[in-house]
KETOR-993419 format. One line per field, with one value per residue (C-alpha): residue in three letters; x, y, z. Coordinates in steps of 0.02 Angstrom, whole numbers, m for minus. Example, Ala and Ser with C-alpha at 12.3 -4.5 7.8 and 13.67 -1.06 7.14 Angstrom:
res = [ALA_SER]
px = [615_684]
py = [m225_m53]
pz = [390_357]
This chain:
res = [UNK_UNK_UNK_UNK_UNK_UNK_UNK_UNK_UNK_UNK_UNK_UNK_UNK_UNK_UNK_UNK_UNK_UNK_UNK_UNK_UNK_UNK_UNK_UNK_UNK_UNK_UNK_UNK_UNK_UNK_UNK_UNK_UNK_UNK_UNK_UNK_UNK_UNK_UNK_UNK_UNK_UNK_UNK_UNK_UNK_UNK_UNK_UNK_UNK_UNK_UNK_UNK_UNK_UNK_UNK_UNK_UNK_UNK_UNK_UNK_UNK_UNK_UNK_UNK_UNK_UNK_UNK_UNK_UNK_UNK_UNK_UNK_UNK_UNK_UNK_UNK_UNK_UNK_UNK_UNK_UNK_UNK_UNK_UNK_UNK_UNK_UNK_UNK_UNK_UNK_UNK_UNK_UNK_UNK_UNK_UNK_UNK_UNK_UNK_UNK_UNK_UNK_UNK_UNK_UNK_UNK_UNK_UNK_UNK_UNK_UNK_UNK_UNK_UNK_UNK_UNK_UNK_UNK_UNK_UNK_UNK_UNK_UNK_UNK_UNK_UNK_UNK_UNK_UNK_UNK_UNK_UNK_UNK_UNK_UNK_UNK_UNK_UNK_UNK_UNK_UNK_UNK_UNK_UNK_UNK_UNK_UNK_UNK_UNK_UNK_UNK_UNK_UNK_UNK_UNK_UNK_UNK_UNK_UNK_UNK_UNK_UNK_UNK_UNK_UNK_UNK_UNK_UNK_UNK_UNK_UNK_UNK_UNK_UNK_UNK_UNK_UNK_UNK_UNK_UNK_UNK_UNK_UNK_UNK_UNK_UNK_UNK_UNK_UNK_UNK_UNK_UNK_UNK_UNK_UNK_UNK_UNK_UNK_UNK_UNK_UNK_UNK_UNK_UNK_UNK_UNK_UNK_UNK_UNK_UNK_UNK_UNK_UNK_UNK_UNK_UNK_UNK_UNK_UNK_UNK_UNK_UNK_UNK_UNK_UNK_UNK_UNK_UNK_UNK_UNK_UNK_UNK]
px = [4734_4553_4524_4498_4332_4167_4110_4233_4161_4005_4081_4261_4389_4460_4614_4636_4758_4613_4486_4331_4163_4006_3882_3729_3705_3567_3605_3728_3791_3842_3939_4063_4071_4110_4214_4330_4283_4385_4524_4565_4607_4594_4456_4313_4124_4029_3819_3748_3575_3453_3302_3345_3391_3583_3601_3534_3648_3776_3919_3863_3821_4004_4065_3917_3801_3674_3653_3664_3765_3885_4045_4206_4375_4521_4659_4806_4736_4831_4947_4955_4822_4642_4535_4329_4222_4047_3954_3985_4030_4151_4216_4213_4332_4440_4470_4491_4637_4700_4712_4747_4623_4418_4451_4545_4715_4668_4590_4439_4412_4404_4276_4164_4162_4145_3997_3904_3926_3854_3699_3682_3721_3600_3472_3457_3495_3380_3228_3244_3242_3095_2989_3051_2982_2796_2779_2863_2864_2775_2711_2643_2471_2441_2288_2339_2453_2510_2685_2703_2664_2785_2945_2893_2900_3066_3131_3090_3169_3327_3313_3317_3447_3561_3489_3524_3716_3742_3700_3847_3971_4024_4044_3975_4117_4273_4342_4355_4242_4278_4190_4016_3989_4029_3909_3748_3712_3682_3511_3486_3489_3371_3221_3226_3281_3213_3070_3014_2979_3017_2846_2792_2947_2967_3122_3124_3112_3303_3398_3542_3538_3494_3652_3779_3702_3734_3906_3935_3820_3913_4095_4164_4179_3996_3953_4052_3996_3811_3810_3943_3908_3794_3587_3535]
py = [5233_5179_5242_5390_5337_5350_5197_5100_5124_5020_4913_4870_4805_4655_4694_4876_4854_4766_4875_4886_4853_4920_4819_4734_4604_4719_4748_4898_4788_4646_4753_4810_4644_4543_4678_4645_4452_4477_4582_4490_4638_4591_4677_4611_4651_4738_4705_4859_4800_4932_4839_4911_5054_5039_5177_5294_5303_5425_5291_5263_5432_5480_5377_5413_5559_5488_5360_5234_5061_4991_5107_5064_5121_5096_5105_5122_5237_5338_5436_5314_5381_5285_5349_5345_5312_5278_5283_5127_5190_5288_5131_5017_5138_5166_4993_4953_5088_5032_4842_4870_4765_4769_4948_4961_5072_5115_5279_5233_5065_5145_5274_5155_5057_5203_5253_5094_5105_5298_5218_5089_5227_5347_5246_5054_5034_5187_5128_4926_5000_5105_4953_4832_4949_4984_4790_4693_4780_4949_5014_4864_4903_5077_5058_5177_5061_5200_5224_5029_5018_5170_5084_4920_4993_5091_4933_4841_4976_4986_4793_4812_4929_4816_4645_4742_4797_4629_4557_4454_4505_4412_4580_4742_4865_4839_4690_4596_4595_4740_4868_4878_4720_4721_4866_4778_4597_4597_4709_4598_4463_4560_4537_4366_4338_4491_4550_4369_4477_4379_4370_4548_4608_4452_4422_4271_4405_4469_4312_4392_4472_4318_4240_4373_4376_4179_4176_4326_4266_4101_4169_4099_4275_4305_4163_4225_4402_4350_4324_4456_4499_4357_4417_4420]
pz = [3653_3640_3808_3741_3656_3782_3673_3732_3911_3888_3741_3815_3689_3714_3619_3596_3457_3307_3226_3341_3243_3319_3234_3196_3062_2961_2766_2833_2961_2836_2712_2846_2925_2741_2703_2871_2822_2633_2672_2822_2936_3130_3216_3351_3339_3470_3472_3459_3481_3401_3455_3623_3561_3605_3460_3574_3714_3737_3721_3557_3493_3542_3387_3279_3297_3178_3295_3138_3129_3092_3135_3192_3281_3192_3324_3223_3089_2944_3042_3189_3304_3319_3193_3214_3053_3026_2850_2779_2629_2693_2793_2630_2561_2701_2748_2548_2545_2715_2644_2472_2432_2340_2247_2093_2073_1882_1903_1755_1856_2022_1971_1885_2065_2177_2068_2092_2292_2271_2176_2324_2452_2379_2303_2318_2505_2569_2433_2477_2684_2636_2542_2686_2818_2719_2655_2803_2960_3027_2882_2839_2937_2849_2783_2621_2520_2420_2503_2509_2300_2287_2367_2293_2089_2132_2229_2063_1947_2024_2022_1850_1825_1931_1836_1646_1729_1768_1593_1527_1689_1830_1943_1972_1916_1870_1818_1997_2165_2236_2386_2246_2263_2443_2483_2362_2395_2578_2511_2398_2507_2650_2502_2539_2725_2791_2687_2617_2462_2328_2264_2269_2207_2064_2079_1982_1841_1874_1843_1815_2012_2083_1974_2078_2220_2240_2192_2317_2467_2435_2463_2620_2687_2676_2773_2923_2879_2886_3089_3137_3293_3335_3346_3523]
């Protein structure tokens, strides 16, 4: 069935009947990865190595046009055909409907969790990328530091936002871990690993995000999820 899939051609399966993860363990990469960690569904992880610029090749831009990781094959999908997803909110979503697991059946609860993973979809992913990029990588040798200041005061309010939510709870949304949680810590966790930000961005000042994000970077999935695939 997966034969089908021009990915497949330079990233062979090794068994065509698991969910095949095209991956890279970025922030994005992570939340897919700890997602197929918690629920336990079988899959295997193919390095796409965006350093190289495996993104780019037509193999992988037959999956996903944005030429974006992680995405994934899901050989035996809703109506028993392999279906293709990228977005990883999207995939959070499908694979917590698929396993029945990480999103809440009570229609009040669910909303409440599928609004936090908008607000890291649409805001605290793209803004953390954006500061990451100006303060720790490329940007970093613009001489104007106004685009660096920017991303680092909105990186810092949505910090906020996130530290005052998680005042007095143990979770995100709802009353469980679910896919919010899922999609948010592994960008937390990039300020530190990836960034080494925690200066600029005092994040000693958010003690209630640095709280979570232990007790979710410390779940046994999340260990695993941390180094799926393997970095070249």
């Amino acid at each position: 069935m997966l034969d089908s899939f021009a990915i497949t051609r330079r990233w062979p399966a090794k068994d065509a009947n698991v969910i095949q993860l095209y991956s890279l363990p970025t922030p994005n990469g992570v939340k897919v990865s700890a997602m197929l960690e918690e629920t336990g569904l079988p899959y295997e992880a193919h390095l796409v190595n965006i350093m190289d610029g495996d993104q780019f090749t037509p193999e992988y831009l037959s999956l996903n046009p944005n030429n974006k990781i992680p995405a994934i094959i899901d050989p035996n999908g809703p109506d028993g055909t392999p279906l293709p997803l990228w977005e990883t909110g999207a995939i959070l979503i499908y694979l917590a409907e698929k396993s029945g697991k990480f999103l809440p059946t009570d229609p009040s609860k669910r909303a409440e969790v599928l609004q936090w993973l908008m607000w890291q979809m649409g805001g605290f992913g793209p803004m953390l990328g954006q500061f990451g990029f100006f303060y720790a990588y490329g940007g970093k040798d613009i001489e104007d530091k106004r685009p660096m200041e920017r991303y680092r005061d909105e990186a810092k309010r949505l910090l906020a936002v996130l530290d005052k939510r998680l005042d007095g709870r143990e979770v995100v949304a709802g009353d469980e871990y679910s896919i919010a949680d899922i999609a948010i810590w592994p960008w937390v966790r990039a300020l530190f690993t990836a960034y080494n930000a925690g200066d600029v961005l005092e994040l000693e000042s958010f003690p209630n995000v640095l709280r979570w994000h232990t007790s979710c970077a410390d779940r046994p999935a999340s260990k695993i999820a941390v180094n799926v695939p393997p970095r070249p």
